[in-house]
N, C-alpha and C positions, 0 to 999 in steps of 0.2 A: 099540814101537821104530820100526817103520815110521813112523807118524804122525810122529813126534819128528824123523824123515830128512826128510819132504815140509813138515815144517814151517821146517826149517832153510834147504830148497831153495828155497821157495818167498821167504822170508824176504829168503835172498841174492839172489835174481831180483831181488825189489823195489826192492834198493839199485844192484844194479848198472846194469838196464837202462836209466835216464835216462842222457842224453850227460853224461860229462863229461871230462876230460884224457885220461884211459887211452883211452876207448872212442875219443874223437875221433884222437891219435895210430895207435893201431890201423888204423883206418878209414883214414887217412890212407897208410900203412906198405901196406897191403894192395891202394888203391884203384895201388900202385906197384910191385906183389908185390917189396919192398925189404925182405929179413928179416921180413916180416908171420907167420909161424911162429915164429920166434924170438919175437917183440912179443907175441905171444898166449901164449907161455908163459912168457915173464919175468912177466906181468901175473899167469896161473894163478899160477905158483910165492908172488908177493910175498903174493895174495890169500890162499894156503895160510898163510904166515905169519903173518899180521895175524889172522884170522878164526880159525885155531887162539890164539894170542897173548889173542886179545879174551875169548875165551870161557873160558879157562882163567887168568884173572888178570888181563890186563894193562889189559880198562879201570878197574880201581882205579889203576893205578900211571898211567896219563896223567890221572888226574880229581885226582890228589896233587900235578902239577906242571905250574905253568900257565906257567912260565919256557919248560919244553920247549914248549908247545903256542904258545908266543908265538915263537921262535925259528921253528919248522916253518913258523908261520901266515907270519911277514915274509919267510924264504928261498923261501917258495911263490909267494906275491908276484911277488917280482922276476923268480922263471924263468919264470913264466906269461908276464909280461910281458915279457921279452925274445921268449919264443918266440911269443907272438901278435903282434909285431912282426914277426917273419921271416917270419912267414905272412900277414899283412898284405903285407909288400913283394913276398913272390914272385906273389901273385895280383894286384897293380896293373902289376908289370912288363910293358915294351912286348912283349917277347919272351920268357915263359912257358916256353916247350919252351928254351930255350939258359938261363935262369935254374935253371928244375927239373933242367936236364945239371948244372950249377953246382955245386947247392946239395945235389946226391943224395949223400947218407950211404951210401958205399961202406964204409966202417969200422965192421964190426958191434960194436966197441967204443962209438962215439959214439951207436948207438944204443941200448946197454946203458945208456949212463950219462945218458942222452935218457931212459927209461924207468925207470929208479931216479930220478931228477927227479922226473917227472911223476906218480910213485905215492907215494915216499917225505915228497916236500915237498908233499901236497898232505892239510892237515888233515881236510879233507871223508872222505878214506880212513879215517883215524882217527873219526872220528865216524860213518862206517859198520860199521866191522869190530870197533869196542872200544865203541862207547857202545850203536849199536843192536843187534848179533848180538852183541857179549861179554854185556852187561846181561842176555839176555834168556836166552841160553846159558846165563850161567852162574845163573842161576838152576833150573837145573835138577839132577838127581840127578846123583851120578857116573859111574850106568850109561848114564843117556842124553844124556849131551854129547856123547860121542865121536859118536853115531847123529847127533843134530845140528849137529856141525860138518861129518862127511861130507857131508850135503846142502847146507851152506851151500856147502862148499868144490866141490861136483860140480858145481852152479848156473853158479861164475865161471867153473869151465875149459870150460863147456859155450859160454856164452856170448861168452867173447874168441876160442876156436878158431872159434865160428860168425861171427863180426861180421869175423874176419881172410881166412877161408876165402870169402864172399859178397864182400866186397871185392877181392879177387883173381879172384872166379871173372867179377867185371866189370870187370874191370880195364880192359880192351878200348875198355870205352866210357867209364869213368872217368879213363880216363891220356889224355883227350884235352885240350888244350887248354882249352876251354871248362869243360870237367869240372873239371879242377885246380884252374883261377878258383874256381868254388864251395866245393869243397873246403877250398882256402886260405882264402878269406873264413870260411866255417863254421868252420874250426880256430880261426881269427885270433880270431873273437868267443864262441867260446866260453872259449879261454885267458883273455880279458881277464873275460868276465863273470864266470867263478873266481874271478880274481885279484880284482875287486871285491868281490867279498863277500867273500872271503877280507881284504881291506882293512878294510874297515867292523864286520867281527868283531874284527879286531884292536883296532880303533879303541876299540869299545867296551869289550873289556878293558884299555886303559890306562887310559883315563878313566873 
């Protein structure tokens, strides 16, 4: 049973710890201690979702319907690329610190709905949670899923509370001007590099 938990953890480490939307958002949210708590547990909570969901069914039901996984792929798209736009312009902006006043998500609302975006619409989640840990999950007994979703699932909350909490604890030296710059450009091209391959996947399931 053990083994079956360190296998799940180890599993979810793998998928999660590469940057991609979540992680970068997070990082972003914390390097502003801006709801960065909240951020790392909307991220835990959806990952409990998905990564229970995957192993217990549901990547048969996304591998059955490619209309959904084409709708998700295109609406990921476009919010990536809006929001690696905004991140692009606040890190070119003359005045950074009066932009970053601007443009601060005071409304933990918009960053709820910022962060269901960023999880929800992005396939890449789906193809970690349902194709890689459901497939592999659910290939296992009844008694030892649950042992192995617990580790998948302890992995992500370990990891967003840490990436939120290290982001804030440098806050300091990261909410500086010059820091943000980076930050922003980092956000900007990784939204888009997403969005790209996310594009080009698309691309190929039409054609």
């Amino acid at each position: 049973m053990f083994t079956t938990f360190f296998q799940g953890f180890l599993l979810s480490a793998a998928m999660i710890l590469p940057i991609g939307a979540q992680n970068a958002f997070v990082l972003q949210q914390g390097s502003k201690k801006q709801f960065h708590l909240m951020s790392a547990l909307l991220c835990a909570l959806s990952d409990v979702i998905l990564i229970t969901a995957g192993v217990f069914g549901g990547s048969a039901l996304l591998s059955q319907s490619e209309i959904l996984l084409l709708l998700i792929t295109w609406g990921g798209v476009a919010f990536l690329l809006w929001y690696g736009w905004n991140a692009f312009k606040t890190a070119f902006s003359k005045d950074i610190e009066l932009s970053q006043s601007e443009n601060q998500i005071k409304n933990r609302w918009r960053v709820i709905v910022t962060l269901i975006a960023v999880t929800w619409l992005n396939p890449h989640v789906y193809l970690d949670t349902f194709v890689v840990i459901g497939s592999i999950g659910g290939q296992l007994t009844a008694e030892l899923r649950p042992w192995f979703t617990c580790g998948a699932i302890l992995a992500s909350i370990n990891w967003f509370f840490a990436l939120s909490l290290l982001a804030a604890w440098f806050s300091p030296i990261l909410s500086k001007a010059r820091a943000q710059r980076i930050i922003n450009l980092f956000v900007g091209c990784v939204m888009w590099f997403i969005a790209a391959q996310l594009a080009a996947q698309g691309l190929k399931t039409l054609f």
